[in-house]
C-alpha positions, -999 to 999 in steps of 0.1 A, spaced: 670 204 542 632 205 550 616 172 561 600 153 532 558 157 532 541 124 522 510 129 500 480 127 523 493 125 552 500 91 552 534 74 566 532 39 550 565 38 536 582 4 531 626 -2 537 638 -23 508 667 -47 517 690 -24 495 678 8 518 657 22 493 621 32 501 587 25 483 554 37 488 530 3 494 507 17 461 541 11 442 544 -20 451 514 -27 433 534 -27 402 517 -7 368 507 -42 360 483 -49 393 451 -38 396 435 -34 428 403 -64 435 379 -40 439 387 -18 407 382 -52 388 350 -64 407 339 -26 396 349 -33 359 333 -68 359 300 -55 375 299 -22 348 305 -47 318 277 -71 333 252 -38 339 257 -29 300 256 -67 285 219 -69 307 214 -33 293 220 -45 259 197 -78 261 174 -63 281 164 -36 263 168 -47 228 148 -80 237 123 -55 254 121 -34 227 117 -65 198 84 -77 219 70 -41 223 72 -38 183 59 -71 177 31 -67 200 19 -33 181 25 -50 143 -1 -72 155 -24 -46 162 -17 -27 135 2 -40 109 4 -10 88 16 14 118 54 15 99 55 49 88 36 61 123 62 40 140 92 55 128 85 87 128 73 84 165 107 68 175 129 95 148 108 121 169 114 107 204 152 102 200 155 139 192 137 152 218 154 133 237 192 141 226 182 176 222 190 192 258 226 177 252 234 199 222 215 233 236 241 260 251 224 294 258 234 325 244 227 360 247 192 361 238 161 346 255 162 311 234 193 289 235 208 278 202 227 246 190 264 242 201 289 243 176 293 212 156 320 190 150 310 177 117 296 197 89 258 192 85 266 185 49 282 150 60 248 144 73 227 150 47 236 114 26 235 94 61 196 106 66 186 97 34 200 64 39 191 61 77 154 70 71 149 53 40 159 21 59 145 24 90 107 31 67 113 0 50 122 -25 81 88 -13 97 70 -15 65 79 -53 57 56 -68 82 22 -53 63 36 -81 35 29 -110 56 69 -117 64 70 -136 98 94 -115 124 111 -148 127 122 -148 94 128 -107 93 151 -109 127 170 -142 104 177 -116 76 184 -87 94 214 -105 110 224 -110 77 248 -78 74 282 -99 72 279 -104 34 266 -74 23 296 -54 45 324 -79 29 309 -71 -8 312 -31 -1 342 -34 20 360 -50 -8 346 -31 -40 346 3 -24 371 0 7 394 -22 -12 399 -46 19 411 -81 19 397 -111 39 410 -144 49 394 -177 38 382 -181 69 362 -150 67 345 -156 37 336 -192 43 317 -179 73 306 -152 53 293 -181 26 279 -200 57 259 -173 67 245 -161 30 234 -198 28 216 -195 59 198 -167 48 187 -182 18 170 -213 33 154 -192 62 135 -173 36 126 -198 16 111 -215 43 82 -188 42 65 -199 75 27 -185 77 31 -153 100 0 -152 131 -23 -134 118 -23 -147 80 -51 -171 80 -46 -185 45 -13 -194 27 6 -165 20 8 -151 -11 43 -155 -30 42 -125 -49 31 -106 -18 59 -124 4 85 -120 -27 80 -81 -25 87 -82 17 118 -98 9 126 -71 -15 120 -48 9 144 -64 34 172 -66 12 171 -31 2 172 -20 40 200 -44 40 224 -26 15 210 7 29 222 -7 61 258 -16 45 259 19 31 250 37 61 281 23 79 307 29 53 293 63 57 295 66 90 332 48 91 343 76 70 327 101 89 338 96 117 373 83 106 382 118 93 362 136 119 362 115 148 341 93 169 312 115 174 287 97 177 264 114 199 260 139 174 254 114 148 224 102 166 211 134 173 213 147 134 210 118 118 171 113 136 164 152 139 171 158 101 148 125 90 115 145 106 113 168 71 106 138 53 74 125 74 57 157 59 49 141 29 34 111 48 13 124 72 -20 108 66 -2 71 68 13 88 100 -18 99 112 -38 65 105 -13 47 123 -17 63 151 -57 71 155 -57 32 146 -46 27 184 -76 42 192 -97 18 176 -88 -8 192 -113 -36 199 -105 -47 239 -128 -74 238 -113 -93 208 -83 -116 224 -57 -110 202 -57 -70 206 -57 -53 237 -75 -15 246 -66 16 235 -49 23 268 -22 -3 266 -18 -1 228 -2 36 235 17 23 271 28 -3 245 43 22 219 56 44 248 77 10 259 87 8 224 106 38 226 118 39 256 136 3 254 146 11 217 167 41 238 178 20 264 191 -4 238 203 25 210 225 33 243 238 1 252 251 -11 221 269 23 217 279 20 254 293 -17 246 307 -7 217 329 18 236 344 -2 261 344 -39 240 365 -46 207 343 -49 175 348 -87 178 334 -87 214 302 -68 206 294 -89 176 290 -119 196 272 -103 220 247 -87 199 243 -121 177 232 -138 205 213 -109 215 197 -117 180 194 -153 187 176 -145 221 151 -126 207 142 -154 177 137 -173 204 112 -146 226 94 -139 193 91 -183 183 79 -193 220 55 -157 233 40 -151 200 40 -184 185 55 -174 156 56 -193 122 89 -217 126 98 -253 109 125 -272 109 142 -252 74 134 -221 93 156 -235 122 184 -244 103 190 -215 84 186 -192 117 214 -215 132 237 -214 102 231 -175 104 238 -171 142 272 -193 141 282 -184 106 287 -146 125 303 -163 156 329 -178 130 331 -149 114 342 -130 147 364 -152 159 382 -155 127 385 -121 129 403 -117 162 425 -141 144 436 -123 111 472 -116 105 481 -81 113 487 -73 78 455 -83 67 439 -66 95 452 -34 92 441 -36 48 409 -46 62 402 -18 83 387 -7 116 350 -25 111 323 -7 132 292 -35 146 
């Protein structure tokens, strides 16, 4: 009988006491990674956690920066970051065929399974950056948007039919109360010079609420999407922003104003900058709003749903803090509470989540942050 090769030429075999013989990667054991695997791992999830505050923090500033130059830039604002994403995600889903232009790959979900998700996606997306032209704070607009918890538990359980622990929906109450005082605290936003007008106020915190449920609705849509589908998000992303642009048609003079406004900049007045680094502001603006679009999904891959919702509420809770001390931000002490209540109400919420019952768990569903 030939003589037995060993893979790669290497001869580093090991005699047990019983005579039998082991390779040294088997002794190992399945259960034993190797140190610099794990310093590898460790070092990858620290890269996409800085990713994730990084660029999201980044991108928060960039935005608040240009609503203070232009408070009415909204509708120029999303369609510049709907446009930028796709042109972006394009080359990914380009495959060239016989011809002398390429064509889109083959998709993996119907464009029809789209269609309700842009509707939703652009309708929301418009009314976040339109709610700052009705004198709301961003202190009190990054409070509500971290709000999601109750209005996912109220569609999860009249349209999902899932259950929730006490726990859950003490937290969940925690957080709604939260809410509430943070926007009744209606601190003056920078540049409102006199006391803000309640009727004015009362119709930006209409508008946040309805980009709140359109927020809920988008990810039941997208849960069962891709739960019959798949996990494609990619392609999500890429349809989702490149089917919104038909929509901008019908506001292109808003779009257009928004974006000659840049150009009017006054330099020499101290709370505005020039031209020139109004539009290097915008361009940051997208390009950390991509960095941080792709590190959420990125964390979201590799962490449990529980995981990435602490991360990204204190993500949340840094940037409160970036927009309160740089921008000096409208803040008292009702304001304060009802940020905290919000920002540990979702840290309860998670943990008591890692902690439901497997029965309940699997009734209540895969939830997607």
């Amino acid at each position: 009988m030939g003589r037995r090769r060993i893979p790669g030429g290497s001869s580093r075999n090991h005699i047990r006491a019983n005579g039998t013989q082991t390779t040294g990667r088997k002794e190992l054991g399945k259960d034993t990674f190797p140190p610099a695997l794990v310093t590898a791992s460790l070092l990858d999830d620290a890269l996409i956690v800085s990713v994730v505050f990084g660029g999201c923090c980044s991108n928060v500033w960039a935005y608040e920066q240009l609503l203070r130059m232009e408070p009415l830039i909204g509708p120029a604002l999303t369609f510049s970051q709907m446009l930028f994403i796709t042109l972006q995600k394009l080359p990914s889903f380009l495959e060239w065929r016989t011809g002398l232009l390429p064509g889109l790959q083959a998709r993996k979900i119907p464009v029809r399974e789209w269609l309700a998700q842009v509707l939703v996606f652009a309708s929301g997306s418009l009314l976040n950056n339109l709610v700052y032209a009705y004198d709301v704070p961003l202190t009190v607009q990054i409070v509500f948007r971290s709000a999601g918890l109750p209005v996912s538990m109220v569609f999860g359980r009249l349209l999902m039919g899932r259950r929730y622990t006490p726990t859950q929906i003490y937290a969940v109450a925690f957080v709604t109360t939260g809410v509430v005082l943070a926007t009744l605290s209606r601190p003056s936003a920078p540049n409102v010079a006199t006391v803000p007008d309640p009727a004015r106020y009362a119709t930006g915190v209409a508008l946040l609420t309805a980009s709140l449920i359109l927020t809920g609705v988008l990810g039941l849509l997208q849960e069962r999407t891709y739960k019959h589908y798949g996990p494609h998000w990619q392609e999500g992303v890429f349809y989702t922003h490149a089917l919104s642009l038909p929509m901008f048609v019908f506001m292109i003079p808003q779009i257009r104003f928004g974006l000659r406004s840049f150009a009017l900049v006054d330099g020499a007045d101290q709370n505005k900058s020039s031209p020139l680094v109004a539009y290097l502001i915008l361009a940051g603006n997208l390009l950390s709003q991509l960095v941080c679009v792709s590190g959420v999904n990125r964390l979201s891959s590799r962490a449990s749903s529980v995981s990435t919702q602490v991360v990204l509420t204190a993500r949340k809770a840094l940037s409160l803090c970036v927009s309160v001390w740089w921008f000096r931000n409208g803040w008292n002490a009702q304001l304060a509470i009802g940020a905290c209540m919000v920002f540990l109400g979702s840290m309860w919420y998670a943990l008591s989540s890692s902690a439901t019952p497997q029965h309940l768990r699997h009734l209540e569903g895969k939830k997607r942050i």
